[in-house]
C-alpha positions, 0 to 999 in steps of 0.5 A: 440393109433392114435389120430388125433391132432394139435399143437395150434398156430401153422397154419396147424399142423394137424397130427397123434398123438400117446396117450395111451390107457386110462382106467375106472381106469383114473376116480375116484370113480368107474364112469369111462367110456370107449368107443371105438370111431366109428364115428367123426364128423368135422366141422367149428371148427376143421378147424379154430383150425387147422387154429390156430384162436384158441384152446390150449393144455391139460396140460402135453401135447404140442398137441391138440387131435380134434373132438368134434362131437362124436359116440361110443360104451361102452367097459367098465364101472366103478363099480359104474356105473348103467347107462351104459353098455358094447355094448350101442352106446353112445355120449359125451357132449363137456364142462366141469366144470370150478369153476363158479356157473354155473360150479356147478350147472352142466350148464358148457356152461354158465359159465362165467369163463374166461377160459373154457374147451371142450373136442378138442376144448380148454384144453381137448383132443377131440374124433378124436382117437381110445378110450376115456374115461370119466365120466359118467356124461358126457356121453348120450346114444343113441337107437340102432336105431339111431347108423347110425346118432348118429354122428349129435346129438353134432351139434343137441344139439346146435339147442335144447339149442337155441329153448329151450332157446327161449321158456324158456325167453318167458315164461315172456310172460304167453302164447307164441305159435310161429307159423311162424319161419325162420332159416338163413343159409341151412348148417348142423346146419341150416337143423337140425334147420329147421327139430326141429322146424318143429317136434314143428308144426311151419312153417319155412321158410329157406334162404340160399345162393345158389338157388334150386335145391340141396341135401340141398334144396330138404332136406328143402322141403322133410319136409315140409319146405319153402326155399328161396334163398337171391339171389332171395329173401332177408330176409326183402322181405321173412319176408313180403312175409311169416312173420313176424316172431315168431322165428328166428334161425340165423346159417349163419356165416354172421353176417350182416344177423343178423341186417336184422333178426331182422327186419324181426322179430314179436312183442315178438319175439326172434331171437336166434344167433348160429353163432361165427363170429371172424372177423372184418365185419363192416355194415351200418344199420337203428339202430333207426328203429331197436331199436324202434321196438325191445323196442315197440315191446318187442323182443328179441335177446340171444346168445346160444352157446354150450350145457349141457347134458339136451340139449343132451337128448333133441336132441336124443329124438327128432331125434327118432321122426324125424325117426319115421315121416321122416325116412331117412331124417338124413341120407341124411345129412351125406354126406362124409365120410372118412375112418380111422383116417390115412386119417386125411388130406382127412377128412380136406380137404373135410371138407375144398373143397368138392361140396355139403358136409353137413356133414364130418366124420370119420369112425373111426371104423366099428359098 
């Protein structure tokens, strides 16, 4: 069976692996899944474990096998599985327990275990390959009418967990309403940030980089959305001009954005990070004017990183409303597909070099 994989540490290793078929009989007590792959997404991720920032070999094995934004359909089920059924189009969270409470307790992305395990990121093989199986724990079905983007529920889930994140920490507050939200940065995660608070009734004001028009920009506006490019417009100007505001969704990469974000922020607001930034940037900021207003001004700032299944859940429900009120929209995002797993080094390099990508997949199989 292809896999597309890399050996970790090692810069530019990505090539085509071969692993064996695997079988509902490879989960224990009848809960096995088997699922044919149809469609990976890539993204940041795949392209710095293959740049060896990081990522590390399953046991037993001296090759990573990647993609973690999976879309499939069920082959075969374990006989105590009630859940699922041959034919339903699937996808498959990404952490898996490790021995932290958290990890018992069935929220994985907060453990806080030293090491952890996801599924084509660290110690797991990943879904760029022609079959996996899993528990069905681990795995969310999709309604058939969301087969053609069922692909972007993983990087969803990333944009539910911070919303849901924010709104679980006000709750301190007895009655929280967010009405104005901004959101940092106009790529995948950030257009999918924008389309969920928009769908929650907010008014968001998007910056990016680049100035209008684009595919991205004109995808921000088709939903009702506001967009300002920094180059034109810098965040603190927009926050006066729009805001200040309620909720911030930070998705940029750029982590001196962060330190203008939260002063564009409202009394009791939070401003939600989703950005894993490795470098070593340094930047000069007002940090007693930050400080001051953050504690007066009972704000908030909080991480978010990954996602558990009830985030799954959440994003494919809220990616069946965003058919309903804007049919078509997610399919604009999925911009450049590559055909078959053979073409692993085109699937890196568009992720990698082409114009105006939002999303790069795999079409691993035909539906």
């Amino acid at each position: 069976m292809k896999a597309v994989a890399v050996f970790p540490g090692k810069p530019n290793s990505v090539h085509l692996a071969d692993l064996p078929k695997p079988s509902v009989n490879d989960i224990p007590d009848g809960r096995g899944v088997l699922v044919k792959v149809l469609r990976v997404g890539v993204d940041g991720t795949d392209k710095e474990i293959n740049a060896a920032e990081y990522g590390a070999a399953p046991e037993g094995y001296d090759f990573l096998t990647i993609g973690h934004e999976s879309f499939g359909q069920v082959v075969e089920t374990g006989n105590r599985v009630t859940e699922l059924e041959p034919g339903d189009y699937v996808v498959a969270t990404v952490r898996r327990p490790g021995s932290s409470i958290y990890d018992l307790i069935g929220t994985n992305d907060m453990t806080t275990d030293d090491t952890y395990y996801e599924r084509g990121i660290n110690l797991r093989h990943g879904y760029l390959t022609e079959y996996y199986v899993d528990d069905a724990e681990y795995i969310v079905k999709v309604p058939r009418g969301l087969r053609e983007v069922g692909v972007l529920l993983e990087p969803m889930t990333v944009v539910e967990k911070g919303i849901a994140q924010a709104y679980e920490i006000q709750r301190r507050l007895r009655v929280w309403r967010p009405r104005r939200a901004a959101v940092m940065g106009a790529g995948t995660i950030g257009l999918l940030a924008t389309l969920a608070l928009r769908l929650r009734g907010l008014e968001v004001t998007a910056f990016g980089r680049n100035p209008k028009p684009s595919l991205n920009t004109d995808l921000i506006e088709a939903i009702g959305a506001r967009y300002e490019s920094t180059q034109d417009v810098p965040v603190l100007e927009g926050a006066r001009m729009y805001g200040p505001f309620d909720l911030i969704f930070e998705a940029t990469g750029f982590s001196p954005i962060v330190f203008e974000s939260m002063q564009a922020l409202n009394k009791n607001g939070v401003l939600v990070l989703s950005s894993v930034t490795g470098g070593d940037r340094k930047v000069e900021v007002p940090a007693d004017k930050i400080n001051l207003e953050f504690v007066l001004g009972n704000k908030v700032m909080v991480g978010t990183v990954n996602a558990n299944r009830e985030y799954f859940e959440m994003g494919v429900r809220d990616m069946a409303q965003a058919e309903a009120e804007y049919p078509g929209w997610m399919r604009r995002l999925l911009t450049h597909p590559v055909k078959g797993l053979e073409n692993y080094e085109e699937l890196l390099e568009k992720l990698t070099a082409a114009q105006g990508a939002i999303k790069v997949f795999c079409e691993v199989a035909g539906f």
